[in-house]
Every structure is written in structure tokens, then in C-alpha cells.
N, C-alpha and C positions, 0 to 999 in steps of 0.2 A: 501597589496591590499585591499581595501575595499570590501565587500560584495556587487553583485549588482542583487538587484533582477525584474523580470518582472511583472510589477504591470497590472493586467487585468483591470483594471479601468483606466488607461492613457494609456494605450497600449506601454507602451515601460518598458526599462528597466531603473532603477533609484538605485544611491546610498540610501544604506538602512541605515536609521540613527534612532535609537530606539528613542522612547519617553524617558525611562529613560535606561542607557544603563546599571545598578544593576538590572532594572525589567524589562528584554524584554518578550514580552507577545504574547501568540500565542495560535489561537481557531482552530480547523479542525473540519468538520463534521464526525462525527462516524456514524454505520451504523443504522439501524432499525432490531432490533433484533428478527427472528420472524421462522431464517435457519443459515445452514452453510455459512459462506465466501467463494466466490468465488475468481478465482484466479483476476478479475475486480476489488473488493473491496480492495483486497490487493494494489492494485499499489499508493494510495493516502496515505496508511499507510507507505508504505519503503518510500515512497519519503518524507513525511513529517518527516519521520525519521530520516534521512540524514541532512535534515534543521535542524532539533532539534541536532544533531551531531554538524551541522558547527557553532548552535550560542553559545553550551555551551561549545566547544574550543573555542569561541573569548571571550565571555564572563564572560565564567565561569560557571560551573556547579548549583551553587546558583541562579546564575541571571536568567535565563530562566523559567517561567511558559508557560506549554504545556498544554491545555485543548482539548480531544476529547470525546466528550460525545456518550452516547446511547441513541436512540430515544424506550425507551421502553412502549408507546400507541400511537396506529396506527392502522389504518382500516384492515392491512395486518394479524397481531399482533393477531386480533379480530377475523377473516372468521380463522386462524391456531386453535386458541382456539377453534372456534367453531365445523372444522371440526373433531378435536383429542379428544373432549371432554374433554381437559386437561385447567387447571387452567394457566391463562396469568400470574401470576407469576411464575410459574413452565416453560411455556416457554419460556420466557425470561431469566430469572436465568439460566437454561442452555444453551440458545445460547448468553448468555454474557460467562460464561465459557469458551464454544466453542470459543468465539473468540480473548479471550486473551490464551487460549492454540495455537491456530492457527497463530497468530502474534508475539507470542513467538517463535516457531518454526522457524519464519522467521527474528529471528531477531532483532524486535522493542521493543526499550528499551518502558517500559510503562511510561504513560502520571501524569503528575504529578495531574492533576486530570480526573478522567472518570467521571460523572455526567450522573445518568441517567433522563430525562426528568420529571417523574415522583415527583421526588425528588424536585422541583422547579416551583409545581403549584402556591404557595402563589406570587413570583413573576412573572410567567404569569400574574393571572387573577391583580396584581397589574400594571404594564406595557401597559395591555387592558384597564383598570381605564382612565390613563393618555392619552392612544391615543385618548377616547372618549371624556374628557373633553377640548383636545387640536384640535378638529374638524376633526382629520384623522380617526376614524372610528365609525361602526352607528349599533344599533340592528336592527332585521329584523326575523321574527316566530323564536325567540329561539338562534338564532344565531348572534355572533358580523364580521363583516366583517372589512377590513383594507380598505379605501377608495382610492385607488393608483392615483385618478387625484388631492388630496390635496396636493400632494408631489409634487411640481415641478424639484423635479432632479430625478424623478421613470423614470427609463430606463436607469441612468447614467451610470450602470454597465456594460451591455448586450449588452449599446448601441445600442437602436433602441427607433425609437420616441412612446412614448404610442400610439397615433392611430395605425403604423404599426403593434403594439403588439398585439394591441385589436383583426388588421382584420385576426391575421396569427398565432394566439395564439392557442395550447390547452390546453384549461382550461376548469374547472366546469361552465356549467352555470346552472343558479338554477334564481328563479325568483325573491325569495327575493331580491337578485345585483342589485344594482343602475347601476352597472357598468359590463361585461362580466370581466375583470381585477382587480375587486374588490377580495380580499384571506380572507378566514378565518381563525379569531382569535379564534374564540369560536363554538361549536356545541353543540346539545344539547344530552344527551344521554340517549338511552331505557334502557328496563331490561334487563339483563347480559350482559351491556356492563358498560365497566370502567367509572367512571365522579367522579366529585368532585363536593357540591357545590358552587354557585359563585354567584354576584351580577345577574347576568343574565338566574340562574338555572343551575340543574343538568346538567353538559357535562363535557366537557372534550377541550383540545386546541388543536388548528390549529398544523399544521407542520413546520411555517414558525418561529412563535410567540417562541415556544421551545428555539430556537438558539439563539436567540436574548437577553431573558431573561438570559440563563444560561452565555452567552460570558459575559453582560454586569454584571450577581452579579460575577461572578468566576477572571473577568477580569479587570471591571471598564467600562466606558462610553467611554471611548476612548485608541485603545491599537493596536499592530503592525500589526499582521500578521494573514488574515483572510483567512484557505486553502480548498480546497475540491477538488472533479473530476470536469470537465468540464460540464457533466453534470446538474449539481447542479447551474451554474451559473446563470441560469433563467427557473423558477420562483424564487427558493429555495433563493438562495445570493441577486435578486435584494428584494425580500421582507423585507429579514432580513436587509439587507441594509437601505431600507426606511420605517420601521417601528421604527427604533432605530435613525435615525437621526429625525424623527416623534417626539422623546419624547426627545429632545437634546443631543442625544449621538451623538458625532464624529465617534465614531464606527472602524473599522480596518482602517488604513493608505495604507495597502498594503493588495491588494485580489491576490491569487493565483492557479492556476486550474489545476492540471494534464490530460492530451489528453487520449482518447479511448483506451482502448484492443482489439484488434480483437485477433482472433485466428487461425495460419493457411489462413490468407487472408482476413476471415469472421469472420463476427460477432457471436460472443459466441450467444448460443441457445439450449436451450436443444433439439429443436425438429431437429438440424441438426447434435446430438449428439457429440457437441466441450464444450460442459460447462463443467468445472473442478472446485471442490471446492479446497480451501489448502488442506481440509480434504482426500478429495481421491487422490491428488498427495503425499500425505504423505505415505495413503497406498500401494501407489504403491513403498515406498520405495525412493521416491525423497528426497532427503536433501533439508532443508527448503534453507539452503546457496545457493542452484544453483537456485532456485526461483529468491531470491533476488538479485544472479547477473544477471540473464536476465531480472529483472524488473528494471536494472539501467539501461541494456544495450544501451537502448535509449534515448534520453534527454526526461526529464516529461515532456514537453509541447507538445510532438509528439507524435500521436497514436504509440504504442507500437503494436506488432506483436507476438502473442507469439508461438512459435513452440516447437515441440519435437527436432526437430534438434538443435535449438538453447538452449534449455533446454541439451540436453548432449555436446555444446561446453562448456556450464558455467559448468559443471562436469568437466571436461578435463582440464579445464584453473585453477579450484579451485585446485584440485588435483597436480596439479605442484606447484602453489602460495604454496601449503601447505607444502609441502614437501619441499623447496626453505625457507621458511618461520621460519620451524620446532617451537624450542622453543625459539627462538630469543625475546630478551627482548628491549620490543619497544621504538626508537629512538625519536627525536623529528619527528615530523608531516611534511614530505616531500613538499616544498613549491611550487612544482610543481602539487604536485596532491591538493593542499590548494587554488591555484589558481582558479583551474580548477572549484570547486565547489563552491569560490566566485564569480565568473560569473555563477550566475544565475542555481544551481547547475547542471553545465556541467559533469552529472556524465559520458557520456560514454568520453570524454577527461580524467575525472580522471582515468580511465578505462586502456586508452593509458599509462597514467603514469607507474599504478604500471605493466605495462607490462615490462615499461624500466627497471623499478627496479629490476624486476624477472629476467629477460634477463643480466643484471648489475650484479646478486647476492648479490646484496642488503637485505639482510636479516630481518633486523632490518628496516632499509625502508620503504621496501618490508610492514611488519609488519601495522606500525605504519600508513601508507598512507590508507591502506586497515579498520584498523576499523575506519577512517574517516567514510566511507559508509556501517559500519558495519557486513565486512566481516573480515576471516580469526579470529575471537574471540574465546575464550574459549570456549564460550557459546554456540557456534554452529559448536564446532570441534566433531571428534570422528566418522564419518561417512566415514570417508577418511582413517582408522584405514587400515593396510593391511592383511589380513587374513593370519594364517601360514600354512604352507605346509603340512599334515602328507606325512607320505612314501608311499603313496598308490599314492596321486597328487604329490608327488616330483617323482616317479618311472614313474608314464604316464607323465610328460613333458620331463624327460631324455629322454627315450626314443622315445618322437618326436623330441628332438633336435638332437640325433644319427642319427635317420635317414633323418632327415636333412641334417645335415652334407654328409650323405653320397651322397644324390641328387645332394650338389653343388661339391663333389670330384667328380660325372659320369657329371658333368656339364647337371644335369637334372635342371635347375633353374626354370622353372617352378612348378616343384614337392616343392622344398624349398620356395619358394613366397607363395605356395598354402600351406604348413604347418604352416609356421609362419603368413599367413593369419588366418588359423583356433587358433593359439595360442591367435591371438590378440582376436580374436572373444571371446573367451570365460575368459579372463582375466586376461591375461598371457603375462606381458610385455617382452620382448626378445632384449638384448642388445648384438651386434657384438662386438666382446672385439679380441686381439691379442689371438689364437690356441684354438681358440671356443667361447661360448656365453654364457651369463650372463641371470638372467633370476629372478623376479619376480613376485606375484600375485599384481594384483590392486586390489581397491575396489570392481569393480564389477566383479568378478569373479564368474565364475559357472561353479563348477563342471560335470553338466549334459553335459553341452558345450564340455568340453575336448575330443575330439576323440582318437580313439583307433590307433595306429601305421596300423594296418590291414587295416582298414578303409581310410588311405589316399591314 
């Protein structure tokens, strides 16, 4: 089956056929370095993970170049500097740390290049060169602007006609703009702030201009797969979009956009206290693994939902796959869950799959379908580990299963429900076997949990 993916630019789904199919080529936008990741910024990293998974099994491992950069100078970047009194390389440098620790954890293999913005002003300000000598953009006090009505396919992306944009747009207006829709290439920059300088004076680059530059040296002028959130898709992608076909780039083939997180119903926000970084679901002891299956759980194109209830079904469903799984040495690549993700990665269908598998005992399957979507790996085993018993928690669960037992010989079955209720609560799996019960710890088990025989 061919791969078929949903092109946001034609709005439908289309057989995906690489330019060169030895160099398939793929850009995503990385974040602005300036905090921790949220669990929001995570969702366009697993997903574009998974893509980078399904092209280097068709592919081949060699064939695929993966480009996610970091946007490391930014206004945001600047007010943190300023309010910490800390040097903008010092904070950037650790929350690029930060968030390759964070995306490890969860999973994502790294990108065969990170590029930080920085690193790529000599082609900015040369790319700004070529738009101004090619009549798409203009100086104006200090500053160069991208001219968006010289483009006649600006809006192609977002689809919406430039005037609708102009009249419903939020964007900067500033007076120098010929146009409300005109974006900046270039600014100009004061004392302690970062710049470089340039035909146009000390500053520093736009936001749009960044991505543009770094896709087209890291990638070439014309290359496959252009991804980010949904968010991004306007201003951010139609800019980049037509600033680069501005200077004759062809530019990505295929745009791609993963939908919203909410949280709980709502919208993540700190001030409704639902914002979660990786970082503090980590502290809380989350396995980055049940992140990432609930960040598959739904197709990317669809707001995602994310709850704590559905965060401990992806524990519960991991924990069986694992155990199911064990150290099985993996088969070929299940064609049913290979399907599923060459339509348009259909992860929660793939989902369905290795459920059969599990259900099957399919082991090697099982395995092998799963780190399609980067689950069940080495790399992110060991949290599922089962704690062992000393005599002190092997002595308090005998003895609530004796007296267990004895609730269902007076046919107190309620007292028995309400025991092995309290067993499961605190970690303690309980299997009904022929002349008594069988009994281990799970992962999360806690001992503070465990009640006292007296006490039921």
C-alpha cells in the first residue's frame, strides 16, 4: 500500500511520491527556546516521529533527512533574559537541553539535523538580499518587510483571500507597512539586545524568514514534507511559504498540521491551573511511554483531549502489551498496523491493531507493529519493572487474601469485593486460580495503600 498523506494545501489526501525517493526530505518547526515543553508542544514532535518511523521503514534508514530546528532569538527569548538577568545563551543552551531530555523521554528518535536559528544569519540576511532585488520586499526606519500583495498565491495555504486576511487578521501594525499584512524580515536592534550586522543595520531576523532560510540550505529549494501544529499554519507556514517561492524555491510538496490539545475539555492555561510541562508529568512519575500512547490515541489532525483518566488507561494497556510482549525478538512489521499508518498516519487504527495482536499473543507482532509508533522499545522500557515483595508486604497480602477467602466461605461477598477492591487500589494484582489465588505487585504499587486485615 502506498503511503497517503493529507496535504493542507489541496486539502485532501494524496499518494505521497518523494522527489528523490534515496533523499526523502522533511522540515518541522521546532519550538522557541526560552521554557520547558509543554505537554502541547510535545504532540507535533511524537507525530512527526511516527512519520519519520514510517518513511525510514519504506525507505530506508539512510534515505530520510529530518530537519527540526530551534528558534533561538526571539522577543520572548529577550523580556526572559531580561527579567532573570541571565545571558540569552545560557538560556537557551539549557532549555535546548531541556528539551531534547524531554523528548527523549518520550520517545523521539532525534532529528538528523536541529539547527539553531542563530547559526544561519549569513543566509537570512542573504535570502532578504534577493527578495528586495526581486520586488517582494521594501526598507522602511530600520526595518525590511516581506511585501505579501507581490505574491499572487499569498493566502494559497490558509486559504483565505488576502483582503479577508487583512480585514480579520491579528497582526502587527506598525506605520512603516505599506500593507497591515506586510511580515518582517529584518528589525533593527538596541543595546542588549542580540543583532548582527547587515546591509540594513544592526538587527536581528523576523520569525517567518528563520524557517525559510534554514529548510531551503539544510534541504534544498524544493523538498517533501513541510510539518508543524495547526497553529502555525497562518501567519508562520503561509509566510514561509511565500517568501521562498518569492526567491524561486518550489518549497515543500506536502504541508502537514497536527490539531489542538485541550486538556480535560479546556484549553491548557496556566491561569485555569491544567498546564502540564513533560517536565512535571515526569515528576510525577509518568512514564514518558503512556504520554506517547495517549498522544497517538487520537488521529493528529484532530484536537486531542488529554486527561488523566486517559493517561492511566495508556498505563494499563502499556503494561499488558509489555508483559505480552516480554523479550520477544521482533518479527517483520505487521501489515495490518503498516496499513493503518500509511493512510495518513491512522495511529489510533494502528492502536486497534496491536490490540489484536496482544489479544492474539502475538508476541513478536505484538513487538515489532508497536515500535512502528515507537512504543514498547528498549529505550523506554523499565518503568513497568514489577517491584518484589519483602515478607513484611508478602505477609499483609496473605493475610488479606485469607481473610478473603473466608468472607466468600460465610458468603460475605461483599466484604471479598471490598478486599480485593482495596488490593487492586494499592497495587496488587489478584488472580482467582483452582483452591485459592494467585497474586502479584504491579508497577504502581504502594505500600502506604496496603490495609491492615483489622481495618477491612
Amino acid at each position: 500500500m502506498t503511503i497517503r498523506l493529507y496535504n493542507t494545501k489541496t486539502r485532501q489526501k494524496e499518494d505521497f511520491v518523494p522527489i528523490n525517493r534515496n533523499d526523502v526530505r522533511m522540515y518541522v518547526c521546532g519550538p522557541t527556546v526560552y521554557d520547558r515543553a509543554h505537554i502541547g508542544n510535545a504532540r507535533p514532535v511524537v507525530v512527526f516521529d511516527v512519520l519519520y518511523r514510517l518513511l525510514r521503514h519504506e525507505y530506508g534508514e539512510d534515505a530520510v533527512t529530518y530537519v527540526r530546528n530551534f528558534t533561538d532569538v526571539d522577543d520572548k527569548i529577550n523580556a526572559k533574559a531580561a527579567e532573570t538577568g541571565r545571558s540569552i545563551r545560557e538560556i537557551t543552551d539549557e532549555t535546548i537541553d531541556w528539551y531534547h531530555e524531554d523528548m527523549d523521554a518520550l520517545g523521539a528518535l532525534r532529528p538528523t539535523h536541529a539547527p539553531r536559528a542563530t547559526e544561519y544569519i549569513p543566509q537570512m540576511i542573504a535570502m532578504i538580499e534577493d527578495l528586495i532585488a526581486r520586488g517582494h520586499a521594501y526598507e522602511a526606519e530600520g526595518h525590511v518587510l516581506f511585501e505579501a500583495r507581490t505574491d499572487p498565491e499569498y493566502g494559497s495555504l490558509s486559504r483565505r483571500p488576502l483582503d479577508e486576511m487583512r480585514a480579520g487578521a491579528r497582526v502587527e501594525v506598525a506605520p512603516y507597512k505599506r500593507d497591515p499584512m506586510d511580515s518582517v524580515l529584518w528589525k533593527p536592534s538596541g543595546e542588549g539586545l542580540p543583532g548582527w550586522d547587515s546591509p540594513w543595520g544592526y538587527g536581528r531576523p523576523g520569525w517567518h524568514i528563520e524557517c525559510s532560510a534554514m529548510a531551503g540550505d539544510l534541504l534544498g529549494p524544493h523538498f517533501d514534507i513541510h510539518g508543524g501544529g495547526i497553529d502555525l499554519q497562518f501567519p508562520h507556514h503561509e509566510n514561509e511559504s511565500a517568501q521562498s517561492r518569492c526567491v524561486g524555491h518550489d518549497f515543500a510538496n506536502v504541508w502537514m498540521h497536527n490539531g489542538y490539545l485541550m486538556v480535560e475539555g479546556e484549553k491548557m492555561s496556566k491561569s485555569l491551573g491544567n498546564f502540564f510541562t513533560v517536565a512535571d508529568l515526569r515528576k510525577l512519575d509518568t512514564p514518558g511511554e503512556t504520554m506517547r500512547l495517549l498522544l497517538l490515541s487520537t488521529h493528529y489532525r484532530s484536537p486531542l483531549d488529554w486527561s488523566w483518566k486517559g493517561l492511566a488507561e495508556a498505563r494499563t494497556v502499556l503494561t499488558k502489551w509489555r508483559k505480552i510482549a516480554g523479550k520477544a525478538s521482533p518479527s517483520a512489521a505487521p501489515i495490518t498496523v503498516l496499513d493503518a499508518l500509511r493512510d495518513d498516519l491512522n495511529s489510533p487504527l494502528a492502536i486497534a491493531e496491536l490490540h489484536k495482536l496482544a489479544n492474539s499473543g502475538d508476541a513478536a507482532g505484538l513487538r515489532s507493529g508497536a515500535e512502528l509508533l515507537g512504543l514498547l522499545t528498549d529505550e523506554l522500557g523499565g518503568w513497568d519493572a514489577e517491584p518484589e515483595a519483602d515478607a513484611k508486604v508478602a505477609g499483609a497480602v496473605e493475610a488479606l487474601l485469607l481473610d478473603r477467602a473466608a468472607a466468600k466461605a460465610a458468603k460475605d461477598f461483599a466484604k471479598a469485593d471490598t478486599i480485593r477492591a482495596l488490593l487492586t487500589e494499592a497495587g496488587v494484582e489478584v488472580k482467582d486460580v483452582a483452591g485459592g489465588a494467585e497474586w502479584s505487585l504491579t508497577p504502581s504499587f504502594d505500600a502506604s495503600k496496603l490495609p491492615e486485615v483489622e481495618d477491612v
